[in-house]
C-alpha positions as CSV (number, residue, x, y, z in Angstrom):
1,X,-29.0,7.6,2.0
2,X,-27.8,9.8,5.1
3,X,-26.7,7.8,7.9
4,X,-28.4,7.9,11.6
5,X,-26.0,9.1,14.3
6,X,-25.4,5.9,15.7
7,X,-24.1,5.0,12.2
8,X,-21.5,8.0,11.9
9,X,-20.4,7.6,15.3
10,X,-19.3,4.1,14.7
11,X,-18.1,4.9,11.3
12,X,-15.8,8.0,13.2
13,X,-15.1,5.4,15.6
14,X,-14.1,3.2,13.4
15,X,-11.6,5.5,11.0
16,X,-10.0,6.7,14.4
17,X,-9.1,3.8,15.9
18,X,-7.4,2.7,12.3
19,X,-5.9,6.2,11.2
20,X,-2.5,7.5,11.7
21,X,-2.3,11.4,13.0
22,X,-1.5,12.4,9.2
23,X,-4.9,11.2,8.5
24,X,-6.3,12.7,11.0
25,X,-5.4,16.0,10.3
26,X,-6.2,15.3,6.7
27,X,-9.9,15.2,7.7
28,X,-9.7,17.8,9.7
29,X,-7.9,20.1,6.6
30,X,-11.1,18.6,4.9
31,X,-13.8,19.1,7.3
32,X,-12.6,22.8,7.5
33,X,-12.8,23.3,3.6
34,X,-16.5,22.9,3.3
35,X,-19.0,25.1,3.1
36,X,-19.3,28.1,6.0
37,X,-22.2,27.0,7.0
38,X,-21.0,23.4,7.3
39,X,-18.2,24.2,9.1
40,X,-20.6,26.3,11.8
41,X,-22.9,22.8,12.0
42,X,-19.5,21.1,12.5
43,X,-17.8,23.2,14.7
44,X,-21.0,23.3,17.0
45,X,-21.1,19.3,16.8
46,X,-17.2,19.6,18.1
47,X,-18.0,21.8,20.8
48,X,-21.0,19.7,22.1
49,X,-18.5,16.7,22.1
50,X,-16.1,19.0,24.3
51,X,-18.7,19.3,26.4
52,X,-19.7,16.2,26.8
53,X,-16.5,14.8,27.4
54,X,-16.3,17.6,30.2
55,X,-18.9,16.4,31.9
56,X,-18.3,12.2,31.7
57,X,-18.2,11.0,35.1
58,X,-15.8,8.2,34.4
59,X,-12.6,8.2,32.9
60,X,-9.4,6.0,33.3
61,X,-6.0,6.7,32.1
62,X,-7.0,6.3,27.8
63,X,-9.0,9.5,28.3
64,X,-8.5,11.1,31.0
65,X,-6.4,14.1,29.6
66,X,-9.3,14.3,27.2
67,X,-11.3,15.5,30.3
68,X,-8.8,17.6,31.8
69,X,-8.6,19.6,28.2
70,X,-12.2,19.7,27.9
71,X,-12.3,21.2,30.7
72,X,-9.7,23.9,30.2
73,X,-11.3,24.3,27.1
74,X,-14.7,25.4,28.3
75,X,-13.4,27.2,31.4
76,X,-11.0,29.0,28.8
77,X,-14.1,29.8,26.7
78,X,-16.0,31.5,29.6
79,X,-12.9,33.6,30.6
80,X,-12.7,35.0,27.2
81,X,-16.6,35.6,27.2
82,X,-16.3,37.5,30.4
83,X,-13.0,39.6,29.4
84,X,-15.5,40.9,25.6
85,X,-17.7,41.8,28.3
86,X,-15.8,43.9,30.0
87,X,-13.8,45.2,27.1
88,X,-16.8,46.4,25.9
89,X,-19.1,47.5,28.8
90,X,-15.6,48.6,31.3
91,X,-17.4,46.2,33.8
92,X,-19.2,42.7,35.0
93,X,-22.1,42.5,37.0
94,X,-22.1,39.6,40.3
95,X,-25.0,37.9,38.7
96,X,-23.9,38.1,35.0
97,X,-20.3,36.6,35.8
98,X,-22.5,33.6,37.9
99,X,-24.6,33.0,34.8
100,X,-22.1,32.7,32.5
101,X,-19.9,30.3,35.0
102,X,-23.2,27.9,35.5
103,X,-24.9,28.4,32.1
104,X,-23.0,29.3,29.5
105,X,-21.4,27.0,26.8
106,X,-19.4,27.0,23.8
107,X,-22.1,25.1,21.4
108,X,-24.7,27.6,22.3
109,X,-22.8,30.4,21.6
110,X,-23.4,28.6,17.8
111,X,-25.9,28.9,16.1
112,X,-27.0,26.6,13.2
113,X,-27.3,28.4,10.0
């Protein structure tokens, strides 16, 4: 039976909170072994969770710096989507470089498969 999302939140919340960083990066090793279209699904969920954590309007000092790197993270992403741009057209338009600093984000530059 496949579990509502609710139910694999808490059950990732609940291997987290318990797990040591070797285990951690154990299911990550995992996660990234699985099929390619898997690991697109998964790397998409990752990426929405960036983003949501980006955009939380609360933090305190447990996860703040997850904020700060969500941020970086994202602004990072639309830097590098600008520079392919310009590597490959020589230039950026005014209204193209606004778009992509209000609109774009990592998870829908992922489709599902």
């Amino acid at each position: 039976m496949r579990m509502s999302a609710e139910e694999l939140a808490q059950a990732i919340s609940r291997f987290v909170n318990g797990a040591s960083n070797n285990e951690v990066e154990q299911l990550a090793e995992l996660m990234a072994q699985d099929h390619p279209t898997l690991q697109q699904s998964k790397m998409k969920l990752a990426c929405m969770f960036i983003e949501q954590m980006a955009n939380k309007s609360y933090t305190d000092a447990r996860n703040e710096q997850s904020k700060v790197i969500a941020n970086a993270m994202i602004k990072g992403f639309k830097e590098h989507s600008k520079a392919e741009i310009i590597q490959q057209e020589g230039y950026i338009t005014e209204s193209l470089e606004t778009y992509i600093d209000d609109k774009v984000l990592p998870s829908k530059n992922l489709p599902l498969i």
